[in-house]
C-alpha positions in Angstrom: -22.9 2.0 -36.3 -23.5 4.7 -33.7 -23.9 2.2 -30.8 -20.9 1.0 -32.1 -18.7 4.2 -32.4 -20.3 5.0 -28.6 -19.1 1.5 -27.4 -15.5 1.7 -28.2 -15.5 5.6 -27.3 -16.4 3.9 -23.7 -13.5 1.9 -23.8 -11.4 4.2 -24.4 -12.1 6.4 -21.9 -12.7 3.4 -20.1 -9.3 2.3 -19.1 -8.4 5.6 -18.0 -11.3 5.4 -15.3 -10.2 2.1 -14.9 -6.3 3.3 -13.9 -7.5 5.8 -11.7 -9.4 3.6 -9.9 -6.9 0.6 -9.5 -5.2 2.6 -7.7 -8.5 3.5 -5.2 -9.0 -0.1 -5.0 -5.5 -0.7 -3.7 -5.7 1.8 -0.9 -9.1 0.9 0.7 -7.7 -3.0 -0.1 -4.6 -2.8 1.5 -4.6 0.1 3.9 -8.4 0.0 4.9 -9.2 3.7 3.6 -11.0 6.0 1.2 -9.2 7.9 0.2 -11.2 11.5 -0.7 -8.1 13.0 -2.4 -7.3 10.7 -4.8 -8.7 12.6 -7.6 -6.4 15.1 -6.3 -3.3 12.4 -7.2 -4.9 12.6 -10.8 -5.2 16.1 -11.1 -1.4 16.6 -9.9 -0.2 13.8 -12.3 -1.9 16.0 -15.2 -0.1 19.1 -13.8 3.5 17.6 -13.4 2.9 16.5 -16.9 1.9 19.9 -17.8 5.3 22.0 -16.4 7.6 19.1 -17.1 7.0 19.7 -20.8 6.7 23.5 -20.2 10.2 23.4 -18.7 11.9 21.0 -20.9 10.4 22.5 -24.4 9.3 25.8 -23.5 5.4 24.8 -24.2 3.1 22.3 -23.2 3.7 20.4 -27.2 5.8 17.5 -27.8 6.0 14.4 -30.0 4.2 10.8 -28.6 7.5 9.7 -27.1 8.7 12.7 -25.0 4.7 12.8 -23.7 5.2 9.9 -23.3 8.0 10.5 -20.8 6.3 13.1 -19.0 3.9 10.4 -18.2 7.2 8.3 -16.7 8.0 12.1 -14.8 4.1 12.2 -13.5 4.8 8.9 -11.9 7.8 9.4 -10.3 7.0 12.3 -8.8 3.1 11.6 -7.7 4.9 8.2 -6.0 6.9 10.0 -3.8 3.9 12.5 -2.6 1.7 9.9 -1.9 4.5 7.9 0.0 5.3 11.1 1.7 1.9 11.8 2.6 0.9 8.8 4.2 4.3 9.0 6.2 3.2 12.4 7.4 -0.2 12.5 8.0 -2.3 9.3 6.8 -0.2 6.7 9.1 -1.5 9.0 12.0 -5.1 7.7 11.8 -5.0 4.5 9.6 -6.1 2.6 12.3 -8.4 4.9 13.7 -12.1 5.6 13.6 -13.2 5.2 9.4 -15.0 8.9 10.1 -11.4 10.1 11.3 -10.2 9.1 8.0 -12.7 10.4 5.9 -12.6 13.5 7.4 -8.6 13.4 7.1 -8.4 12.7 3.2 -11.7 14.9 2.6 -9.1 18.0 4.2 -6.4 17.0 2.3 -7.9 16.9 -1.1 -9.5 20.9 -0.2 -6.3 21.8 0.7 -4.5 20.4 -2.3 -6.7 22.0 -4.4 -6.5 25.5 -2.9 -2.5 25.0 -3.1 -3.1 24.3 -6.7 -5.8 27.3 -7.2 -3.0 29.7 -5.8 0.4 28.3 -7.6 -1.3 27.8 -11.4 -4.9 29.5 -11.2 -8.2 27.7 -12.3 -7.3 28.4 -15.8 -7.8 25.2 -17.5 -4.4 23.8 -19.0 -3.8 20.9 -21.5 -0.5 19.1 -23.0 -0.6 18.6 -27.1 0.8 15.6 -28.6 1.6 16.3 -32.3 -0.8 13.9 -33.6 -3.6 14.7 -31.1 -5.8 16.0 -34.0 -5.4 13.0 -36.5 -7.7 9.9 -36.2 -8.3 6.5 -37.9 -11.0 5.5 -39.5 -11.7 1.4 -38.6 -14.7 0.0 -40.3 -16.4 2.9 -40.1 -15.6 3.5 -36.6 -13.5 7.2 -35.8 -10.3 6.4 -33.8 -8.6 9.4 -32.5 -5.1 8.7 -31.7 -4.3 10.2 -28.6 -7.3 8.8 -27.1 -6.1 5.0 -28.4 -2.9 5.9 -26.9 -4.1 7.3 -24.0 -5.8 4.1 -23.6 -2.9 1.8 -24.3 -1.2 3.3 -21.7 -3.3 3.1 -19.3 -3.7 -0.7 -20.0 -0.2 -1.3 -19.9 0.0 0.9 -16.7 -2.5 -1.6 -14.9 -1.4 -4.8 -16.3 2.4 -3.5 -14.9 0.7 -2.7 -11.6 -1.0 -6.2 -11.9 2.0 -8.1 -12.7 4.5 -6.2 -9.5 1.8 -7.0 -7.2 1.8 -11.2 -7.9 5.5 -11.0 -8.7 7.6 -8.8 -7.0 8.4 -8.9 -3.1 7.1 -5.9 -2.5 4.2 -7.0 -4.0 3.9 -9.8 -1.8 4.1 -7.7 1.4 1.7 -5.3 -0.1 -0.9 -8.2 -0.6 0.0 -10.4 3.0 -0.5 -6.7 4.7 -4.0 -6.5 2.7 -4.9 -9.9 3.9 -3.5 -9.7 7.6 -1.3 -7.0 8.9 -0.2 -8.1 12.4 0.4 -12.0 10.9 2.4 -10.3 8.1 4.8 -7.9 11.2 5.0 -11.3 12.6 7.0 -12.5 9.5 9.1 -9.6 9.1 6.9 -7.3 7.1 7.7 -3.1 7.5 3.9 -2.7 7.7 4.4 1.0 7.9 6.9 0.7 5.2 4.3 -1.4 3.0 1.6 0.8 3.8 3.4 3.8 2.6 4.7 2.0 -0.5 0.8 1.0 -1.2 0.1 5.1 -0.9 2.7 5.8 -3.4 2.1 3.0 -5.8 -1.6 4.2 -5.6 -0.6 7.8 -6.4 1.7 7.1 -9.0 -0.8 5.2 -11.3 -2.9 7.8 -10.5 -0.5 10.7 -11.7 -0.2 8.3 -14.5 -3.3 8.5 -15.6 -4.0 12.1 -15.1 -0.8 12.8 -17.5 -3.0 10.8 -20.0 -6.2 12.9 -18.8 -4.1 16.1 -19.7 -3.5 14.9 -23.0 -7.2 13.9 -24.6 -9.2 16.7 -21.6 -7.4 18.8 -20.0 -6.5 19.7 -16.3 -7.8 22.1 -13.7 -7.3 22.6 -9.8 -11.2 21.4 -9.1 -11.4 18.2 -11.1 -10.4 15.8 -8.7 -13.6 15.0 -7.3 -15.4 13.6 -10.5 -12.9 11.0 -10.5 -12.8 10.3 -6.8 -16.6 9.2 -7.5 -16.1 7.6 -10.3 -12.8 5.4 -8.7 -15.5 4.9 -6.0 -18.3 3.4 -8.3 -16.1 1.6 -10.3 -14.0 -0.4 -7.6 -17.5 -1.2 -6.1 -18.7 -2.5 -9.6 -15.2 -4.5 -9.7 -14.9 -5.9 -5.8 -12.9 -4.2 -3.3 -9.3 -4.6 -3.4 -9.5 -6.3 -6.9 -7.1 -5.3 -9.8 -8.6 -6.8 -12.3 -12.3 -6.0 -11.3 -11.5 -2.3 -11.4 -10.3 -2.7 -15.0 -13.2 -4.6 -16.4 -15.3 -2.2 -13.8 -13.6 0.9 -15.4 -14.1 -0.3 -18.8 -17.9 -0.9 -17.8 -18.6 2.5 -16.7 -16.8 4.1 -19.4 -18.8 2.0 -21.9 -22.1 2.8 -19.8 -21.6 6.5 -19.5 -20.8 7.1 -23.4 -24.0 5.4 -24.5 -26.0 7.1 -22.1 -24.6 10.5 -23.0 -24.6 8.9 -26.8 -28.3 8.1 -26.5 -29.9 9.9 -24.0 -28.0 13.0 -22.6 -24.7 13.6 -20.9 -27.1 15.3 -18.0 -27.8 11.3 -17.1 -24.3 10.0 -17.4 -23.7 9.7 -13.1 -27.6 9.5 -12.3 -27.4 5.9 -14.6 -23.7 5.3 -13.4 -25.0 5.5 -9.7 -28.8 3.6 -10.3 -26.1 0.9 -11.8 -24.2 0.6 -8.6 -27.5 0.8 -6.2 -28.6 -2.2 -8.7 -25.2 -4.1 -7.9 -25.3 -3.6 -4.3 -28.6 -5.1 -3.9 -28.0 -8.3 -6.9 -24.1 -8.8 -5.4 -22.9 -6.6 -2.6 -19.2 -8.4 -3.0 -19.1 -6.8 -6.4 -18.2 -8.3 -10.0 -15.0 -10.2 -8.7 -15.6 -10.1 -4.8 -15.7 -13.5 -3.7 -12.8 -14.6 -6.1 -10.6 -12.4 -4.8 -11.4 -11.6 -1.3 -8.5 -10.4 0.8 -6.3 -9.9 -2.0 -4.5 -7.2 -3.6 
């Protein structure tokens, strides 16, 4: 029963590494670029969260569905940063050296979290939902509610990011940009437009998600890089550019991690997570969904 109870903890957690990462997988799919400070875009989600409810109800405390609208607030606002970032500063060396860029998003991500050190101090902060404390108990199993809800909605946040990138126009462009960029101008594609979009889409899942983070952890101007790594393992496990393979990659590493903590010690959670990867690479370098969906969004 403990394997089992470490299993679906995995999962839970799971498919919030899994929504951090879609949005990872988008940017170096579409764009060409890792991005270093997208842990950043998590930790900023958590904080507009945070104030949102702060300002609204005096204290970081509310019901499911007025969290639950914070989380709508987080991504509203964390799309148009990212938008507004690649505009400003990413466009300028998308198609430069990948070193340039590197070093580009590596600066922004210290500099975002210095901003955030100075305007909310490394205190650690965290937004209660009402029910946060209560849990189910299935078969046996402990289910804590925030975390299942946390969980839901980062599911429904991917499947939604999913389903606008097959169906939407934008999402067309986004995914004949991924696949080729001058062929798509040719056509009438904004490329620059698209690309920008892509940043913002990528940011706002990732605020997203970091609004759930706030709600089962908590947030803190220094924890963006832990899931900058993780987004990076996890959209190798699930093939670059691939939606779906960052979810089941997500829920992979989630699972993986817990039963190593579970078992063994939390100390060997990213030394397993990472011999994992090293083992991929060298079995299937394309990843777990690479060659089915190469090119595409």
């Amino acid at each position: 029963m403990a394997i089992t109870q470490f299993v679906v903890n995995g999962l839970l957690v799971g498919a919030l590494f899994a929504a951090v990462a879609v949005g990872f997988a988008l940017i170096w799919g579409v764009v060409d670029i890792i991005n270093l400070a997208h842990g950043e875009m998590v930790m900023l989600g958590g904080y507009v969260s945070y104030w949102a409810l702060t300002f609204l109800m005096g204290e970081a405390t509310a019901s499911p569905p007025v969290a639950l609208a914070s989380v709508l607030v987080s991504v509203a606002v964390l799309f148009g940063v990212g938008y507004a970032l690649e505009r400003a500063l990413v466009a300028r060396v998308t198609d430069e050296d990948l070193f340039l860029t590197l070093l580009v998003t590596f600066g922004l991500s210290i500099v975002i979290q210095q901003l955030a050190l100075q305007a909310w101090s490394a205190d650690p902060r965290t937004v209660t939902v009402q029910f946060a404390q209560q849990s189910m108990n299935l078969g046996g199993v402990v289910v804590p509610k925030m975390k299942l809800l946390a969980f839901a909605g980062a599911i429904v946040l991917t499947a939604l990011l999913y389903v606008f990138l097959k169906n939407s126009r934008t999402g067309r462009s986004i995914r004949a940009v991924s696949q080729n960029a001058e062929a798509a101008a040719l056509v009438g594609v904004d490329v620059e437009h698209t690309r920008a979009t892509t940043f913002g889409l990528s940011s706002a899942i990732a605020g997203g998600a970091g609004a759930f983070i706030a709600m089962i952890l908590n947030v803190q101007p220094q924890m963006g890089l832990i899931y900058t790594l993780k987004s990076f393992v996890i959209v190798v496990f699930g093939g670059i550019g691939s939606v779906p393979g960052a979810l089941v990659g997500g829920l992979l590493l989630g699972t993986v991690e817990e039963l190593t903590a579970g078992i063994v010690s939390s100390k060997w959670t990213l030394a397993v997570s990472f011999s994992l990867l090293i083992v991929l690479l060298v079995v299937k370098p394309s990843g777990l969904f690479g060659d089915s969906v190469e090119g595409e969004a």
